[in-house]
C-alpha positions in Angstrom: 0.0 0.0 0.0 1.3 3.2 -0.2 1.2 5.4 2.4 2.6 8.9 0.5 -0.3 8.7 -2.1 -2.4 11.6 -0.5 -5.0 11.5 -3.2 -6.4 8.7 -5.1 -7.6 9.3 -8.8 -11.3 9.6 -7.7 -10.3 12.0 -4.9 -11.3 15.4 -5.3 -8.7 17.4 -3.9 -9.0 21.2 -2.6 -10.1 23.3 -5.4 -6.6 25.8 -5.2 -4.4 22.7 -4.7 -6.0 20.8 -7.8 -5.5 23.9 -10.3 -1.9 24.7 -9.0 -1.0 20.8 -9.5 -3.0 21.4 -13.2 -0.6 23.9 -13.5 2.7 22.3 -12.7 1.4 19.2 -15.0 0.6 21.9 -17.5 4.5 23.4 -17.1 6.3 19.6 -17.1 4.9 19.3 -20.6 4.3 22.5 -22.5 8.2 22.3 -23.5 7.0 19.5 -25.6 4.0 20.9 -26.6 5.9 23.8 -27.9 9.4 22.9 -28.6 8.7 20.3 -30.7 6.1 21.3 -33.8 8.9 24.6 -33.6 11.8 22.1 -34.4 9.9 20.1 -37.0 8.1 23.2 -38.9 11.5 25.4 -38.7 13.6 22.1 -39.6 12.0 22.1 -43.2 11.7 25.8 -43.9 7.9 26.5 -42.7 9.0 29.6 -41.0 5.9 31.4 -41.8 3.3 28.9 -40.1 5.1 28.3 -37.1 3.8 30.1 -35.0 0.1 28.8 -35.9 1.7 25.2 -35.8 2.4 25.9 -32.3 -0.6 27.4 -31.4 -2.6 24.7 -32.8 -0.2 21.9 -31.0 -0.9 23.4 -27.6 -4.5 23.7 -27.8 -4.5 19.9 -29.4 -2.3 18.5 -26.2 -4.9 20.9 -24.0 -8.3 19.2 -25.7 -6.6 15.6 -25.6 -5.7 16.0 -22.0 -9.2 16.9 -21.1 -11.0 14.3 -22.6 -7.8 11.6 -20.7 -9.3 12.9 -17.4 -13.1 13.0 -18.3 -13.7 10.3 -20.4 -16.3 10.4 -23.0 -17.8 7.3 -23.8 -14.8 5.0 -24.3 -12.4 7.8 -25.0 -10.4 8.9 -22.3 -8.5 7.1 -19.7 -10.1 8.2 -16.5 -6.8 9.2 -15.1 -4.5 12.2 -15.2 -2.4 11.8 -18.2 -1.0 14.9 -20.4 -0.4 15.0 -23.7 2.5 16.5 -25.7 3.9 17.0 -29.3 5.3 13.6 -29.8 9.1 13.7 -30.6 9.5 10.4 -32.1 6.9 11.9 -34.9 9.9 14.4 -35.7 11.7 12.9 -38.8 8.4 11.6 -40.8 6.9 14.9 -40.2 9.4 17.0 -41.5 9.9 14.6 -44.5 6.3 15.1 -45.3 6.5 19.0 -44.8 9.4 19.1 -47.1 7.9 16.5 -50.0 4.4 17.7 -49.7 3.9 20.8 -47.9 1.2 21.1 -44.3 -1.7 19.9 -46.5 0.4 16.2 -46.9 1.5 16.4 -43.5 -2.1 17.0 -42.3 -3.5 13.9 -44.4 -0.9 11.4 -42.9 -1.9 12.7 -39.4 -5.0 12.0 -39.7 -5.0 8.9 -41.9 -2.5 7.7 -38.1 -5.3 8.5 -35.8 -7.8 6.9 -37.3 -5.3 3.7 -37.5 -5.0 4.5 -33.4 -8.6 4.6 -33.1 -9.1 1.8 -34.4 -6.4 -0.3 -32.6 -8.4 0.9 -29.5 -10.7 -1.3 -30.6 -9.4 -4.1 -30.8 -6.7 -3.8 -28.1 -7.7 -7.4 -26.9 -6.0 -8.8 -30.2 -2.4 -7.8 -28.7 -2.7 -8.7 -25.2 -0.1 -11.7 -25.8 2.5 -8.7 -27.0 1.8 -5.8 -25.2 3.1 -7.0 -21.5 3.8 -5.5 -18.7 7.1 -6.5 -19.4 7.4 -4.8 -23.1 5.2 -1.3 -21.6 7.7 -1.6 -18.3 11.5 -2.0 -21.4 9.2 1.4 -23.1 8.5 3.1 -20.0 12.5 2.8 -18.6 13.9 4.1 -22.1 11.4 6.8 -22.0 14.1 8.7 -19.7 17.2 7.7 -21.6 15.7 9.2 -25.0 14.8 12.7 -23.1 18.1 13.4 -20.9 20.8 13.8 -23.7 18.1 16.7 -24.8 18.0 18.1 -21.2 22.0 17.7 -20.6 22.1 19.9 -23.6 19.8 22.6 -22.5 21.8 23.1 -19.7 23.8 25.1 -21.9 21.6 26.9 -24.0 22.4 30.6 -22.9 21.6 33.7 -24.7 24.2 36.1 -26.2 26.5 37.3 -23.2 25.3 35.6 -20.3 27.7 34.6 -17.8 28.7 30.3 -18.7 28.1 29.3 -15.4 24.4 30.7 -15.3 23.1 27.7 -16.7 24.7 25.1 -14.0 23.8 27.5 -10.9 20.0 27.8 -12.3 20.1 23.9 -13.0 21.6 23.5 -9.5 19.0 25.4 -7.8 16.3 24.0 -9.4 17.5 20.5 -8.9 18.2 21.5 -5.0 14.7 23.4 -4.1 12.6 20.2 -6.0 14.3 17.7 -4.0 14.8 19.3 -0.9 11.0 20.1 -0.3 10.2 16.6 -1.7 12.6 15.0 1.4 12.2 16.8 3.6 9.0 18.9 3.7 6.0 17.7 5.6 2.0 17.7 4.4 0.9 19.5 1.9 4.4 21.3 1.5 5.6 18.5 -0.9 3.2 18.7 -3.5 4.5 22.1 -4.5 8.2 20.4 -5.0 8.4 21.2 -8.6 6.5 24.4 -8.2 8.8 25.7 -6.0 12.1 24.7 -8.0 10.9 26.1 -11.4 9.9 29.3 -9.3 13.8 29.5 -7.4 15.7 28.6 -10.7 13.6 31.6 -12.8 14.2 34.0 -9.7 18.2 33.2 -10.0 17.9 33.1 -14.1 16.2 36.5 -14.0 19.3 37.3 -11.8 21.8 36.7 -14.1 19.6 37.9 -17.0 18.5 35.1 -19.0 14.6 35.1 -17.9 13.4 36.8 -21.3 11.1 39.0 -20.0 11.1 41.5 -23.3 9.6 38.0 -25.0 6.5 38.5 -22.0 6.4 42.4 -22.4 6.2 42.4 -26.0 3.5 39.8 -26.0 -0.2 40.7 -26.3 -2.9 39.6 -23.7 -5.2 37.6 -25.5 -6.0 36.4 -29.4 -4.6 33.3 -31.9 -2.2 33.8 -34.1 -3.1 35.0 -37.7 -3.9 32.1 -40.4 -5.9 29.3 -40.4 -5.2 25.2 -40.9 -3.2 24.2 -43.9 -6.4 22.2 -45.5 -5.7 18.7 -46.8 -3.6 17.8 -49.6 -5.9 14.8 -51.2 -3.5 13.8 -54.4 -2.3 10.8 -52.9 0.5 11.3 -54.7 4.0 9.2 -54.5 5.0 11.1 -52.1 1.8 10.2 -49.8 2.3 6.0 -50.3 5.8 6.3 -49.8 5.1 8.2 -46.2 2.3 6.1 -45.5 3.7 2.9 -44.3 6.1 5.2 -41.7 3.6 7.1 -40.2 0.9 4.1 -39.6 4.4 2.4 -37.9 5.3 5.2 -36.1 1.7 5.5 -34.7 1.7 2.0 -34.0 5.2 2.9 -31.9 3.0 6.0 -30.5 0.2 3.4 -29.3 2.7 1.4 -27.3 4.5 4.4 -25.4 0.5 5.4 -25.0 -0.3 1.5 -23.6 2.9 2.3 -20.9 1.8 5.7 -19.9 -1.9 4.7 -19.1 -0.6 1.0 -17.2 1.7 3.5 -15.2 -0.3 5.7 -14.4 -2.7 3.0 -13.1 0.0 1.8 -10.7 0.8 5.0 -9.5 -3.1 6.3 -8.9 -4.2 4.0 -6.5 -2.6 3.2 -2.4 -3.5 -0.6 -2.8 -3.0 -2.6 -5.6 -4.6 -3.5 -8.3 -4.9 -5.4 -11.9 -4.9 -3.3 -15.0 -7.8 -2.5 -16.4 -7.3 -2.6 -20.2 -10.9 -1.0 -21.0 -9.0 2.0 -19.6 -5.8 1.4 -21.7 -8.2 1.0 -24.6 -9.5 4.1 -23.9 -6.0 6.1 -23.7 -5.4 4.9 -27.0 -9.0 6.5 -28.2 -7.9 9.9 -27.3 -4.6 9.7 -28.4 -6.2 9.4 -31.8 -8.7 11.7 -30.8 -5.9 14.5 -30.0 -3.9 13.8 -33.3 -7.3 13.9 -35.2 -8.0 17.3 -34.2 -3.8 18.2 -34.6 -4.0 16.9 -38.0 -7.2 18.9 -38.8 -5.7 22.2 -37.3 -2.4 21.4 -39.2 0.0 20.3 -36.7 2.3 17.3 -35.8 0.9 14.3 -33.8 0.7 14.0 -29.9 0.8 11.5 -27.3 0.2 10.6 -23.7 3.4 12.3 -21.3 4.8 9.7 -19.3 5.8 12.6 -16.9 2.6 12.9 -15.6 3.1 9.5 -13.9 6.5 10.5 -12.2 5.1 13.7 -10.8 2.5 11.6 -9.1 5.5 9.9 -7.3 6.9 13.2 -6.4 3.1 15.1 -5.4 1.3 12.5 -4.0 -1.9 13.4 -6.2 -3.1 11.2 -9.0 -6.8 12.8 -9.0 -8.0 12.9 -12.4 -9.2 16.0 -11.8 -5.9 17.9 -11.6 -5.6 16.9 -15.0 -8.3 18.1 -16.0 -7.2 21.2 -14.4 -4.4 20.7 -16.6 -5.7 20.2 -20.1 -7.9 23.3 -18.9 -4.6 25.2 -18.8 -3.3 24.1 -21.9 -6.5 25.7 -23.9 -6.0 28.8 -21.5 -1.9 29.0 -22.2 -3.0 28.4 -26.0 -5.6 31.9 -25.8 -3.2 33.8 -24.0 -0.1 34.7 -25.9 1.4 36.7 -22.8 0.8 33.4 -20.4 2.8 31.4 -23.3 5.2 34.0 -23.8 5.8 33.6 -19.7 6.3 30.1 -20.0 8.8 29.9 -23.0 10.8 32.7 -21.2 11.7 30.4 -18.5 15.4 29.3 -18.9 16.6 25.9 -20.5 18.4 24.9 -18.1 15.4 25.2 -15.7 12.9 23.6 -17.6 15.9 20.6 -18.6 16.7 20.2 -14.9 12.8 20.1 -13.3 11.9 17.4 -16.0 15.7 15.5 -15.3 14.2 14.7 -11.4 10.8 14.1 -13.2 12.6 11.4 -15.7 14.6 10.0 -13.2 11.1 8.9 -10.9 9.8 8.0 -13.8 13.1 4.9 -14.7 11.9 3.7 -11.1 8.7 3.0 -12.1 9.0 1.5 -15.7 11.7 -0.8 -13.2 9.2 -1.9 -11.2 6.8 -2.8 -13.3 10.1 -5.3 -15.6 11.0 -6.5 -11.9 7.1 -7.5 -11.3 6.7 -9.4 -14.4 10.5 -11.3 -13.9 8.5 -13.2 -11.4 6.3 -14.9 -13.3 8.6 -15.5 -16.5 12.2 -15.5 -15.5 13.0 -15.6 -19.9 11.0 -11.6 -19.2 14.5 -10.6 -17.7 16.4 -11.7 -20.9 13.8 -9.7 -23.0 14.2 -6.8 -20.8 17.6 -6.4 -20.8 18.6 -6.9 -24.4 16.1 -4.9 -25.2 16.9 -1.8 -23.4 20.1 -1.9 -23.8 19.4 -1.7 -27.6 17.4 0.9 -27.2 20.2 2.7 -25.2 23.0 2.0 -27.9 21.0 3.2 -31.2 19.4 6.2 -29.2 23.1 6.9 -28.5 24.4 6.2 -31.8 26.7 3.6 -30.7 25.9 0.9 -33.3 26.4 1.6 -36.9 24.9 5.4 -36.3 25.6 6.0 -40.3 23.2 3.2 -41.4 20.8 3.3 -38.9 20.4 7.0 -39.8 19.7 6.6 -43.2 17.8 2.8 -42.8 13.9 3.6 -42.6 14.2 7.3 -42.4 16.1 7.0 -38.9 13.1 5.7 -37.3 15.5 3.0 -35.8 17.8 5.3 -34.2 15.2 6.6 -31.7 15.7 4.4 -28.4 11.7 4.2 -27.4 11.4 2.8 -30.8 14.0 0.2 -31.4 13.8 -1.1 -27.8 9.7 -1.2 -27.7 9.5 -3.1 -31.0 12.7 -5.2 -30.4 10.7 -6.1 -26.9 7.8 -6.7 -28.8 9.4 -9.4 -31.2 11.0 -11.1 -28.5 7.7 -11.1 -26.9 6.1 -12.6 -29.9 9.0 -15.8 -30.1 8.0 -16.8 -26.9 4.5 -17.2 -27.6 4.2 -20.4 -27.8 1.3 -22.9 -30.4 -2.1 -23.6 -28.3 -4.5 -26.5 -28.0 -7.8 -24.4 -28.8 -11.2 -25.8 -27.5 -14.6 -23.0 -29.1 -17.8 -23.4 -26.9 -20.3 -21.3 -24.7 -19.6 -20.2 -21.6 -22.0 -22.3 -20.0 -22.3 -25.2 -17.8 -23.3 -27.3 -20.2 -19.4 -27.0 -21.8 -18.2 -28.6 -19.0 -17.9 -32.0 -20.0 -16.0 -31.0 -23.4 -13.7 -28.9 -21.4 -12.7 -31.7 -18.9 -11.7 -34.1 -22.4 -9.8 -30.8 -23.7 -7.5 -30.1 -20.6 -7.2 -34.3 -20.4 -5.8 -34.5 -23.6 -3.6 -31.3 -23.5 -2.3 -33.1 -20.3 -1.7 -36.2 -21.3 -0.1 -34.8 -24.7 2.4 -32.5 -22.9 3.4 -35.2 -20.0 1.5 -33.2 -17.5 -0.1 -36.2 -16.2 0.6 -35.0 -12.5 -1.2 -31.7 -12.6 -4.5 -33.6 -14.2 -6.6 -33.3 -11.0 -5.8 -30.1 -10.6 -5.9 -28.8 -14.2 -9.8 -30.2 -13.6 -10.9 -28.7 -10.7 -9.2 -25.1 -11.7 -11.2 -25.0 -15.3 -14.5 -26.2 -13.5 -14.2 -23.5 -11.0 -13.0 -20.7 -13.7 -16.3 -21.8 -15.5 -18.4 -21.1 -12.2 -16.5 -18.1 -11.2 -17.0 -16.4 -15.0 -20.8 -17.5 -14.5 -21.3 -16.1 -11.4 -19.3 -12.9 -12.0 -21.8 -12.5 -14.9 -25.1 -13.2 -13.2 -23.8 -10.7 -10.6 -23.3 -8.2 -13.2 -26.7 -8.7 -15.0 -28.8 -8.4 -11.1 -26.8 -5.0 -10.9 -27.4 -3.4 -14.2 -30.8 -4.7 -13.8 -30.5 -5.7 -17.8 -32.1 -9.4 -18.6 -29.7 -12.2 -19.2 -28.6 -12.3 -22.8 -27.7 -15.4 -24.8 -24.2 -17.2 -23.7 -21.1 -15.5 -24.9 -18.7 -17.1 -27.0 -15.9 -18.9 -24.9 -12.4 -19.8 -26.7 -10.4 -21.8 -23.8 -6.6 -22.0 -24.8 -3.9 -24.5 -23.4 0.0 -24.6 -23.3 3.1 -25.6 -21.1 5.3 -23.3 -19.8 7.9 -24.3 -18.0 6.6 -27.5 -16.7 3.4 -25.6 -15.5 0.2 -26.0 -17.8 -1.0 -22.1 -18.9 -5.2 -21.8 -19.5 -7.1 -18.7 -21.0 -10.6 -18.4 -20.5 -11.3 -15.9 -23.0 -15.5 -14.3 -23.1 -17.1 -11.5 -24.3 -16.7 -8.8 -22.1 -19.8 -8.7 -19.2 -19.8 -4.8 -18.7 -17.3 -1.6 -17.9 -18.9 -2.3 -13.9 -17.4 -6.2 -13.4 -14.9 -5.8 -11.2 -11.3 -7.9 -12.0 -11.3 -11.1 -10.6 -7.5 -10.4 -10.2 -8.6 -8.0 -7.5 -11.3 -10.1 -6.0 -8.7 -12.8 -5.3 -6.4 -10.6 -3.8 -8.6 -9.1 -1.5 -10.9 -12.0 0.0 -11.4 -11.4 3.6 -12.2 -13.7 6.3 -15.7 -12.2 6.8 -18.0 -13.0 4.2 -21.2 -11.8 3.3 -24.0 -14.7 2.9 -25.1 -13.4 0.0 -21.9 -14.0 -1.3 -20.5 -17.3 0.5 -20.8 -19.6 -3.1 -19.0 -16.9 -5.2 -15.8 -16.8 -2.1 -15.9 -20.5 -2.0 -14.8 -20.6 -5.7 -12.8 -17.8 -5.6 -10.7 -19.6 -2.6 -10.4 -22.9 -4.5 -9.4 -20.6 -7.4 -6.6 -19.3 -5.4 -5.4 -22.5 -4.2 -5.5 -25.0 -7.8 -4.1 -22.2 -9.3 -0.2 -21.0 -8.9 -1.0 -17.4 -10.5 -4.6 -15.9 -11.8 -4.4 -12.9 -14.3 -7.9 -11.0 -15.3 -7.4 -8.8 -18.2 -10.9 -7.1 -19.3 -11.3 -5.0 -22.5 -14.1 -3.8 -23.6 -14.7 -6.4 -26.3 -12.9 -9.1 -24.4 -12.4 -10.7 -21.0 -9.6 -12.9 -20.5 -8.9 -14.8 -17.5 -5.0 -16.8 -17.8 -4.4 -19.5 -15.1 -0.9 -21.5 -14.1 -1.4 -24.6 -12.6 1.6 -26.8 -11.2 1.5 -30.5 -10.8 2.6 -29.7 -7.3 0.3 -28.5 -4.9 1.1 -24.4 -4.3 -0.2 -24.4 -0.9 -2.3 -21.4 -2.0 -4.1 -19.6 0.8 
């Protein structure tokens, strides 16, 4: 449990705490938001619409952040996760700006969301890939494909600043955010990085680098002059031959969007719990959402900010609410020219050091989640590690940086890339062929499912676990049946036919592995995951049956894992020929 989380993600915090956390999420990521549709519309010549690209990318990070924390239907996560200009979108986007102009550019963003919308949907179909184990590799190169940036910031200075300006602002700001986040007490540490990006910009405007002409100069309130790009619809050589990059960086997008939302999960709630994939599935749905709208205003794509989740860590506050607040601020920032003009004057080197301590929480936590799943799998280690260190040495050009620059339009040279996807294949080798058995999940199936798991044991020389492999499926069947009936008596909706049932079987390291996989029940079901790790001893009458198979559950089966998307239930069970002693 933990004990420093001072507001779940239903909590509604104080209304002046939540809009000054908003704020601070707002601050971590509108760097990104801005920084990175300047590099890409600068890098191939656009000068003239930059300032609308900008504009437009801000208000699209501010819109997609909202609907994260509202959730609309099955778009949004329910949790407070920013969005910001995504930086592995940099290269294909300033190839299509300089082969086709904003109109191509806004055509391949679009044509990417929709692909992201509609892997939303069907989520379920990659829950053998995406694994906590390939979102946890993503989540810890995350940091190592952002700090070269900030180590460089450090020593951004404008014309005849003093050199050590940078380092003392840096130091400052690294000293106030992790002082107050040791040491103070209460409501004190939330404002941690509050407090350091206020102390570095008091000693940066000391030594004359806060650009406060840039905030004077600017007006009050307005949008810059211009309008979106429209959409170049020639599909033209130039379109096919960006195409299959884009719908592959998306793809590369999704997973970094799978890692932020599973993180954030972990970090919103004191006890633990399963991941609910319906949410996942609905982080991926605004992510297309917000690069639907950034295509349509003619700007680069965005994705979820995986900084969001380390600032929980440091605050103590994952109420979706505060970012709402912050999505709120983004629209605000995007309507007030002098508010952005504020932001952007803050030093580099304060910005790079405030999001270094935010990057470095964040390592922890992609760690924990590889370290969780090396429990379960001990070959998850070997995937891990080869596949962030890959990800470390092509981020850092230390393997063949010539080719790997040219090869795919450098797509391979990012880090998150190369080490998600290599993750990903490794993933895939170990998946090993099934026994399939296609029914109803209904009692009646019983019998045929008893023949299935005999002959899968007797055909894998897992003789020994026979007994138990029987008495786990019989009480997965019962549990899924009563988990249903209890959903239909709540919803008060009358029982529909019997949803299809596809039960899978394999070994795995001398243990047999089942999936139950159903049509979802409803978005109210609760994970059987959970249910199992929290039976008490006291137990309502009403619900003695249900327990009783839940507790034989617990003991036939060595681990129990409940993923539910919206389309999709799937329950995965390892039993051991020995007996686990399960309590």
């Amino acid at each position: 449990m933990k004990e420093l989380l001072r507001y779940e993600v239903e909590d509604r915090p104080p209304r002046a705490l939540t809009f000054g956390l908003g704020l601070q999420l707002m601050a971590l990521g509108v760097n990104g938001a801005v920084l990175m549709p300047t590099i890409v519309f600068r890098a191939a010549g656009a000068d003239e619409i930059v300032f609308w690209a900008v504009f437009a990318s801000v208000l699209a990070c501010g819109v997609a952040t909202i609907l994260q924390a509202v959730r609309v239907g099955r778009i949004g996560s329910g949790y407070a996760v920013t969005h910001v200009s995504s930086a592995i979108f940099i290269s294909v986007c300033v190839e299509a700006l300089i082969q086709g102009g904003p109109g191509l550019l806004a055509v391949l963003v679009i044509i990417s969301a929709l692909a992201q919308a509609a892997l939303s949907v069907r989520l379920s179909l990659l829950h053998r890939l995406l694994t906590p184990i390939v979102t946890g590799t993503v989540v810890m190169l995350l940091p190592v494909t952002v700090m070269p940036h900030l180590f460089g910031m450090l020593h951004d200075l404008p014309p005849g600043a003093p050199p050590f300006a940078g380092p003392v602002c840096a130091g400052v700001t690294i000293s106030v955010i992790v002082g107050v986040a040791l040491k103070a007490r209460g409501p004190l540490r939330l404002w941690a990085p509050a407090a350091g990006l206020v102390a570095g910009s008091i000693v940066g405007g000391y030594f004359g680098i806060y650009e406060t002409a840039r905030v004077a100069d600017a007006a009050w309130i307005g949008i810059p002059a211009g309008r979106p790009p429209g959409l170049d619809l020639d599909f033209g050589p130039a379109f096919w031959a960006l195409l299959p990059a884009f719908l592959f960086v998306a793809l590369v997008g999704s997973t970094k969007s799978v890692a932020v939302a599973i993180a954030a999960q972990r970090a919103a709630w004191r006890r633990s719990r399963a991941v609910d994939f319906r949410a996942v599935q609905r982080s991926v749905a605004a992510e297309g959402a917000g690069n639907l709208l950034a295509g349509v205003a003619g700007t680069m794509p965005n994705t979820p900010n995986a900084n969001c989740v380390a600032a929980v860590e440091v605050t103590g506050v994952a109420s979706r609410t505060v970012g709402a607040a912050a999505g709120l601020a983004f629209v605000l920032l995007a309507l007030v020219p002098k508010a952005l003009a504020a932001v952007l004057a803050i030093p580099d080197a304060v910005v790079a050091a405030s999001i270094a301590v935010i990057m470095a929480m964040l390592f922890t936590v992609g760690m924990r989640e590889v370290v969780r799943s090396m429990g379960t799998n001990p070959r998850n280690g070997l995937i891990a590690g080869v596949s962030f260190w890959a990800g470390v040495a092509l981020e850092l050009d230390m393997i063949f940086p010539a080719f790997f620059a040219e090869f795919a339009g450098g797509v391979f040279s990012n880090g998150v890339t190369t080490g998600g996807l290599l993750a990903l294949l490794l993933t895939a080798l170990t998946v090993r062929r099934k026994g399939q058995l296609r029914g109803k999940l209904e009692v009646a199936e019983l019998p045929r499912i008893r023949e299935f798991v005999k002959t899968f044991a007797v055909r894998n020389g897992l003789e020994g676990a026979l007994g138990r492999l029987d008495a786990a499926s019989e009480e997965t069947l019962l549990t899924l049946l009563q988990s249903r009936g209890e959903v239909e008596e709540t919803e008060g909706a009358p029982a529909k036919g019997s949803p299809e049932l596809l039960l899978t079987a394999h070994e795995e390291d001398g243990e047999a592995v089942l999936e139950f996989r159903v049509g979802a029940a409803g978005s109210d079901e609760l994970n059987l995951q959970d249910r199992l790790e929290w039976l008490t001893e006291q137990t309502r009458a009403a619900r003695v049956e249900h327990e009783i198979s839940l507790r034989l559950l617990r003991h036939l089966a060595s681990s129990v894992r409940h993923q539910q998307f919206h389309d999709m239930d799937v329950l995965t069970l390892r039993v051991s020929a020995a007996d686990p002693g399960g309590s």
